[in-house]
N, C-alpha and C positions, 0 to 999 in steps of 0.2 A: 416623573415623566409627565410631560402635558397632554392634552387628552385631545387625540384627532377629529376632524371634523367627521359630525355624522350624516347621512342622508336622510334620516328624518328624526323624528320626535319620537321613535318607539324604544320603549324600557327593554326593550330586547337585543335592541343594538347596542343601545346605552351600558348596558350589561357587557354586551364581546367586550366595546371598549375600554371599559374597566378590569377584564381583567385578563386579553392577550395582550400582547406585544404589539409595536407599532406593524411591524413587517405582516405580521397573520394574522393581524385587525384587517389591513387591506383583502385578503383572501375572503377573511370574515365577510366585509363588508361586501366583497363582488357578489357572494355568495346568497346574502341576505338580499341584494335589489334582485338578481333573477329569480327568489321568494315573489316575491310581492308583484312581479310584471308576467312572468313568463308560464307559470303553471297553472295549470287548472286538475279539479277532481274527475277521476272515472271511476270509478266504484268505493265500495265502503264494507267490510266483513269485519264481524267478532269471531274468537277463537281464542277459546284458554284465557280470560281475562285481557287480548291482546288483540288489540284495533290494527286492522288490516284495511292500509289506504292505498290506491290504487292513484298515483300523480302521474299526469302526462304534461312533461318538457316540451313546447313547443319550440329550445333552440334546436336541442337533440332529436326531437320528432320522437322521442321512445317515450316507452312508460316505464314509470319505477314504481317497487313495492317496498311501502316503508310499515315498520312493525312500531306500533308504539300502545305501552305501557302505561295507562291512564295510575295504575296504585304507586307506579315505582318509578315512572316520567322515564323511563328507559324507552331506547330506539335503535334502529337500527335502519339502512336502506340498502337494496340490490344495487345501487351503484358504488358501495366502499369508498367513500373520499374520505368520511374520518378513520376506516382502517388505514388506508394511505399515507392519507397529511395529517390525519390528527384535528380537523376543522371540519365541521358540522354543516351537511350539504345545505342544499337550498331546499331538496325536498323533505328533510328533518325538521328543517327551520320554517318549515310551511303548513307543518304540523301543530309544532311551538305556537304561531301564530293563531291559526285557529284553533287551538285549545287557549288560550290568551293567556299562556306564558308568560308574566316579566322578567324572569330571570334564566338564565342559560343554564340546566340541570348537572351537577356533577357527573352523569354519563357520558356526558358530551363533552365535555373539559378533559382537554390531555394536558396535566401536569406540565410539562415539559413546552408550552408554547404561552405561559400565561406570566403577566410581570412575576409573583413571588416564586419562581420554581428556585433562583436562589434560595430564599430563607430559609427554607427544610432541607438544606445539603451544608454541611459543615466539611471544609477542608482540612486534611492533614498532611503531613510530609512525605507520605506515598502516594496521595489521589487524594480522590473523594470518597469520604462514607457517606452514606445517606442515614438518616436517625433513626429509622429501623434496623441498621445495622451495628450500634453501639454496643448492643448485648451480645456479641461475640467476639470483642477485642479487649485487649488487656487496660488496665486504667491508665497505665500510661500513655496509652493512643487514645485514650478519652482526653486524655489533660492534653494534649498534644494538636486536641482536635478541638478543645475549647482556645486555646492558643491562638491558633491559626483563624479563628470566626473572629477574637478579639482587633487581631493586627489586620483583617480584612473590614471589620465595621470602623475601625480606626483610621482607615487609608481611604475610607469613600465617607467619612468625616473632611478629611484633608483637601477634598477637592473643592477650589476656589475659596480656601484661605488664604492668609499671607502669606507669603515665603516665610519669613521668622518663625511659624508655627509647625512647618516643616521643619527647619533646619531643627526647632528644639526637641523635635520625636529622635530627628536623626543622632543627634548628640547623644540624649537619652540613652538609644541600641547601644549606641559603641561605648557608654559607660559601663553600660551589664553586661556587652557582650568581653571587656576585657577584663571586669570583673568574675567572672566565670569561667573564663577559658584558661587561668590558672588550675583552679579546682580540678579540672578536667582531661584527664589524662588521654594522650594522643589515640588514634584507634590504629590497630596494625592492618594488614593488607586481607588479612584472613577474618578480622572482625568488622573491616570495612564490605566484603563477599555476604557474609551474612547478614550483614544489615540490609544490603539491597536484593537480596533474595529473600530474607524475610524467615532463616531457618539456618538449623546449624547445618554444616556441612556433614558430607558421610566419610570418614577416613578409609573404610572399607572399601577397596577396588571389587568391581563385580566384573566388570567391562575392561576384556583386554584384547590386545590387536588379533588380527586374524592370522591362521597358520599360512605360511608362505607356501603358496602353489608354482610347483613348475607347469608353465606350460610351454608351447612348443616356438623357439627361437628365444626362451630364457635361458639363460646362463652365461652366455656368451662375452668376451669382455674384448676391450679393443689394445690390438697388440701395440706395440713400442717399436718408434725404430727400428730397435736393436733386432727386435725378434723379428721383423719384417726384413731386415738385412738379411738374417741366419737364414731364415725359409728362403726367401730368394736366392742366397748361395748355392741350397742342397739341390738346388733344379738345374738340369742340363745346360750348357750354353748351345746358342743358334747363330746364324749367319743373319747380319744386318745387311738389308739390302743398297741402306744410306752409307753409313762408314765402312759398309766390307769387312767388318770383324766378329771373330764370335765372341758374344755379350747376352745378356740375358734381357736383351731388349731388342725391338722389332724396329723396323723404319718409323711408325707411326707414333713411338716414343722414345725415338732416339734422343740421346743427351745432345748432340751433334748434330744438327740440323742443316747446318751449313756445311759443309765438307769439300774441299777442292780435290776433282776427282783427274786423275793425271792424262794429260790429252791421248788418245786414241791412236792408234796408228792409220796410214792413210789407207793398205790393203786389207786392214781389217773391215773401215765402210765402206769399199766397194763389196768387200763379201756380204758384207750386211745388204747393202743395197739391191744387189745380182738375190740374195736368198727374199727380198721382201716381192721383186718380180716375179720369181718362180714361182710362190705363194701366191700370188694374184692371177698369173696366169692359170695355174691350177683348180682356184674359185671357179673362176670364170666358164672352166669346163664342164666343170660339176654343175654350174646353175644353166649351161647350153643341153 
């Protein structure tokens, strides 16, 4: 990687730059110019071998209390940006400076934001182990996990070679891999489970379904047709107001909706007619 531009000439910068990353050099570096512009001191106390500085932020308008460690260059400040981010505030870095620091103290380095945090993580076929965790895996995830470091140093090898240098790795694989996969007896469904769980299976059942509970509108099932026929049989029939027959259905679902009904006689609506007068005149009396 090439090495970004710095804002000035100090070995403390020079330093972030050497050893984060381009993205949290930038943090770095915002970090380090509000160092050198923006803070001044308000007090100064010892305690337990541990310098107690007292920086007032003139972006923030606040004061901060940074703890530092003159035996063991350890720090620490009431604002938590590298609990946070992992990048070493401006009032830590102001510290650094006047105690004339040139190099950034491994308390202040988080692993995890600096170019080689690759190097000390070796890959394998289920993740990552880290190298202090090599002494609790079996050797063949050792060899498995040198493997994998090799075919990753070999592949950021490869970049911006020929093509032909490529194709000749490529070639390479598939001559061992077809050499090999004779040897190699297929895995079944049940050794394929284990493998990616990572342990044998338990054939022992522990865990079985729950007892079936009635509760209230279980049991019930939906009848057929047929039975829906019979129970409608055993029920009385009624008079339809539409078709005029007894049937076990009502006007309102009648099969027969349509129905021609036979014309009336002519002295039946006069009586009809004379009984709806009588009925009306009788209202009328009742509401006089």
């Amino acid at each position: 990687q090439s090495t970004p531009q710095l804002f000035s000439k100090s070995a403390l910068e020079s330093d972030g730059a050497r050893l984060f990353t381009h993205a949290v050099f930038e943090e770095f570096q915002e970090e380090y110019k509000c160092s050198t512009n923006t803070l001044t001191s308000r007090g100064f106390s010892e305690s337990n071998n541990m310098e107690l500085n007292t920086v007032k932020d003139a972006l923030r308008n606040r004061n901060f209390i940074v703890q530092y460690n003159p035996g063991t260059l350890e720090s620490s400040c009431t604002c938590k940006l590298f609990e946070r981010r992992g990048v070493p505030c401006r009032h830590i870095l102001w510290i650094y400076l006047g105690n004339g620091l040139e190099k950034i103290p491994e308390s202040s380095i988080a692993k995890r934001w600096t170019k080689d945090a690759l190097r000390d993580i070796k890959s394998n076929h289920k993740g990552c182990v880290g190298v202090g965790d090599v002494d609790i895996i079996d050797k063949k995830q050792i060899e498995m996990t040198k493997l994998w470091s090799e075919v990753h140093e070999t592949m950021g090898v490869l970049i911006g070679r020929e093509k032909e240098h490529v194709e000749d790795i490529c070639k390479l694989i598939k001559e061992f891999r077809e050499k090999l996969l004779p040897s190699v007896p297929p895995m079944t469904k049940h050794q394929e489970l284990e493998e990616l769980l990572g342990c044998a299976t338990n054939n022992e059942i522990t865990i079985l379904p729950p007892k079936i509970s009635k509760n209230k509108g279980s049991g019930k099932r939906m009848l057929s047709n047929k039975a829906k026929a019979v129970a409608c049989a055993s029920k009385p029939k009624r008079m339809c107001n539409n078709c005029k027959q007894m049937a076990h259905h009502d006007k309102r679902n009648c099969p027969n909706p349509f129905v021609e009904r036979p014309p009336q006689n002519v002295d039946d609506e006069e009586e009809e007619e004379e009984e709806r007068k009588r009925k009306k005149k009788r209202k009328m009396k009742m509401m006089s």
